[in-house]
Each structure stands twice: as structure tokens, then as C-alpha cells.
C-alpha positions as CSV (number, residue, x, y, z in Angstrom):
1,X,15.2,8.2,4.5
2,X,14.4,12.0,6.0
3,X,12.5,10.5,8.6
4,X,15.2,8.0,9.7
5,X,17.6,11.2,9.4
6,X,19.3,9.5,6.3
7,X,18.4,12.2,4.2
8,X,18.4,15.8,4.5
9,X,14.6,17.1,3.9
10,X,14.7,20.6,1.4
11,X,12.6,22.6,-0.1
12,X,12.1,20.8,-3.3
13,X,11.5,17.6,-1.5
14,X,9.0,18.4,0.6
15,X,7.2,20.0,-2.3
16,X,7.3,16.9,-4.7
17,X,6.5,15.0,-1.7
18,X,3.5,17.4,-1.3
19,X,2.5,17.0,-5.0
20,X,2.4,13.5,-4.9
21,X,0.3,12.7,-2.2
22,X,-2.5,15.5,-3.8
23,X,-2.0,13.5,-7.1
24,X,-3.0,10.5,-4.9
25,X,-5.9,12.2,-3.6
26,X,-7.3,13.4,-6.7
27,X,-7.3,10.4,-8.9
28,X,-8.6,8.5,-5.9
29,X,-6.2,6.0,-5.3
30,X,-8.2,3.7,-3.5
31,X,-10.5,3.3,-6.1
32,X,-7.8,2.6,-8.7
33,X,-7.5,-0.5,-11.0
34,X,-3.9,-1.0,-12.1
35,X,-1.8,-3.4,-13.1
36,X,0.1,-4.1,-10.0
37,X,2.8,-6.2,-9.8
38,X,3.9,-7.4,-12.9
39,X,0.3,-8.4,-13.2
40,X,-2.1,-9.5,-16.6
41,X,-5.4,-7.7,-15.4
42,X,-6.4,-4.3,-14.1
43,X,-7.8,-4.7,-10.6
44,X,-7.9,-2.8,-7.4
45,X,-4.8,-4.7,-5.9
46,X,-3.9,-4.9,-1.9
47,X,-0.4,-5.1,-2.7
48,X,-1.0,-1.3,-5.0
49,X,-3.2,0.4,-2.0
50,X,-0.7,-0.9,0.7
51,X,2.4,1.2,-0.1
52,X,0.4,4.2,-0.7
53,X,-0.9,4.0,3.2
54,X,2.5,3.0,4.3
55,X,4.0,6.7,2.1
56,X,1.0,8.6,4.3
57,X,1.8,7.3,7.4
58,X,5.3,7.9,7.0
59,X,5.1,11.6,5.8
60,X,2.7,12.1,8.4
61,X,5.3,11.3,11.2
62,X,8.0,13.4,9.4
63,X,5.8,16.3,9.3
64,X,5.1,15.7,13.0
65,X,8.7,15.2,13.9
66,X,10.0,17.9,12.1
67,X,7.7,20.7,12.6
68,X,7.2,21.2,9.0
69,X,3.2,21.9,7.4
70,X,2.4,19.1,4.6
71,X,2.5,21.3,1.6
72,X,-0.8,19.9,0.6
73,X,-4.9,20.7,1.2
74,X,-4.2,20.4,5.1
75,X,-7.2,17.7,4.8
76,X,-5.5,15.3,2.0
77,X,-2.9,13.0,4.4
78,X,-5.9,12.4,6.4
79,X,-8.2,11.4,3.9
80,X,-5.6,9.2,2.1
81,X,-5.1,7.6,5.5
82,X,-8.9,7.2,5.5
83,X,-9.6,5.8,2.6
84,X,-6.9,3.7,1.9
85,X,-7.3,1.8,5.4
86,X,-10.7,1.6,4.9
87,X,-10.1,-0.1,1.3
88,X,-7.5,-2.5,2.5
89,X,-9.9,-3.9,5.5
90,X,-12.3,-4.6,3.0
91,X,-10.1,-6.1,0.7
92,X,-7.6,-8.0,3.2
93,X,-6.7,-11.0,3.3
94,X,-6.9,-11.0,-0.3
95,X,-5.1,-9.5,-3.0
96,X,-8.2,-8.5,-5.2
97,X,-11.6,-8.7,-4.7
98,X,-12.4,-6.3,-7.5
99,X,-13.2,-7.0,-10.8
100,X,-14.9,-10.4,-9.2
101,X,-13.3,-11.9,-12.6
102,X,-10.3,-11.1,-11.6
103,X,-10.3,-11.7,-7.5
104,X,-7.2,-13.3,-6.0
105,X,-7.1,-14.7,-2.6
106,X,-3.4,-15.1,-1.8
107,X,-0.4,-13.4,-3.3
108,X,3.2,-13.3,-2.1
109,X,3.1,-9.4,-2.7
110,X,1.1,-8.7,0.2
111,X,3.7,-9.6,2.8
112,X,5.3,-6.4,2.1
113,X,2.4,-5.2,3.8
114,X,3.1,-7.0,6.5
115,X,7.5,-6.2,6.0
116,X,8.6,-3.9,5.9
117,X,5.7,-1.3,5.5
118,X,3.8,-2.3,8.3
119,X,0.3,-1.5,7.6
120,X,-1.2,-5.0,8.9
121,X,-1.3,-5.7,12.7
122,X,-0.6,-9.4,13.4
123,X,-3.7,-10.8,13.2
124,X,-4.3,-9.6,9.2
125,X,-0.4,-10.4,8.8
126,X,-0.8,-14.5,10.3
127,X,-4.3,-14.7,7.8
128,X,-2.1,-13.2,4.9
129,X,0.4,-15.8,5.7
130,X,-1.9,-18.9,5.9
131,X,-3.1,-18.1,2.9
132,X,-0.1,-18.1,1.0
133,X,0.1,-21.7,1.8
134,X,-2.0,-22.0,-1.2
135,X,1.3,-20.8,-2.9
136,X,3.9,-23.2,-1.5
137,X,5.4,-26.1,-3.8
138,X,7.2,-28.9,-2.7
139,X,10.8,-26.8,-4.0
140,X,9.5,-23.1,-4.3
141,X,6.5,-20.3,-3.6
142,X,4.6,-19.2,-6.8
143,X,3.6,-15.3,-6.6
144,X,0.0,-16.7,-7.2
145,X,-1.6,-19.7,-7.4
146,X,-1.6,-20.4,-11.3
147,X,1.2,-18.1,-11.5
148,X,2.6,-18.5,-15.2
């Protein structure tokens, strides 16, 4: 919203904002196994890692436009950015590739990667899409295949 001028940026903002993205850093959020989505397993989830990239990207074109120093280690935005775009061309097209127990080839989550945070170009977004064939009933699209 602040960078679409929707928002008025203060203080306190740009401090949480700062906070956050070091909390990303140091728990290592590209290495994280959560839940994601509504999900039954812990797992290192595309659709978890993609919104975290999208967050850094953004922030890093607000602090750009406005002038304004990340109130963070001045390293930590581009490390996120490093990491977590590193992580997600490993793990893309699929959803999860780690635990191998729990690996997930298509998921209708990830096309939030592809809208509206645009953090796949359009060849990862048209793979993403043909694999959620695998989703697509004769009425409906399951989140998953085997989706409960």
C-alpha cells in the first residue's frame, strides 16, 4: 500500500517493517518447514517462500523510491532476496520437494506466485500452470491432487 502511495509510510511502520524482515533473516526462512496453506505436513513449501520474496522485493522498491534506509543489517533485504530466489528455483515447479515424504508436484497455491506477487517470469508461471492440470476435475480444481 505505501509503495502504491495508498498508505502513508511513518515511523512505526517502517520499523515493524524493519523487524520483520530481520526476523525472516534469522530464523532462515528459506530453510523453513511449516505448515503452509491449510496444509497436514511440515515441509519447505513454494507457495510459504514465495510471498516472503515478493515482501523483499517490494520493500526494497519502497526504500528506493522513497529515499528512506531499511531499518535493518543493511545486508539482510539482499540476502533474503538471495536466498529465497535461490530456494524457489530449486524447488519450482513444484510445491515441495522437501521432506521427499512429503514432495508435491502441483498445487493451486503457487499461482499466487505467478498473480499477483509476481516472483515467476513466464516460463516458470506456464510450467506451474501445466502442472496444475493434474488438479483439474471434470466440474472443479482440487488445491492438490488427493486433496481431502
Amino acid at each position: 500500500l505505501a509503495l502504491a502511495d495508498k498508505m502513508p509510510l511513518t515511523g512505526d511502520h517502517l520499523k515493524l517493517l524493519g523487524q520483520l524482515f530481520e526476523y525472516l533473516r534469522v530464523i532462515e526462512c528459506w530453510e523453513d518447514h511449516d505448515a503452509g496453506h491449510w496444509e497436514e505436513h511440515s515441509a519447505q513449501h513454494a507457495s510459504s517462500l514465495g510471498p516472503c520474496l515478493a515482501a523483499t522485493k517490494a520493500f526494497k522498491a519502497l526504500m528506493k523510491k522513497t529515499g528512506f534506509m531499511a531499518p535493518c543489517k543493511a545486508d539482510t533485504l539482499d540476502i533474503l532476496e538471495l536466498k529465497l530466489t535461490s530456494c524457489l528455483k530449486e524447488i519450482l515447479p513444484n510445491e515441495v520437494i522437501r521432506p521427499a515424504e512429503n514432495a508435491k508436484d502441483a498445487d493451486s497455491a503457487l499461482v499466487f506466485l505467478c498473480y499477483p506477487l509476481d516472483v515467476v517470469d513466464e516460463d516458470m508461471g506456464a510450467k506451474i500452470l501445466e502442472r496444475l492440470t493434474k488438479c483439474m476435475g471434470h466440474v472443479a480444481m482440487a488445491r492438490y491432487r488427493k486433496d481431502s
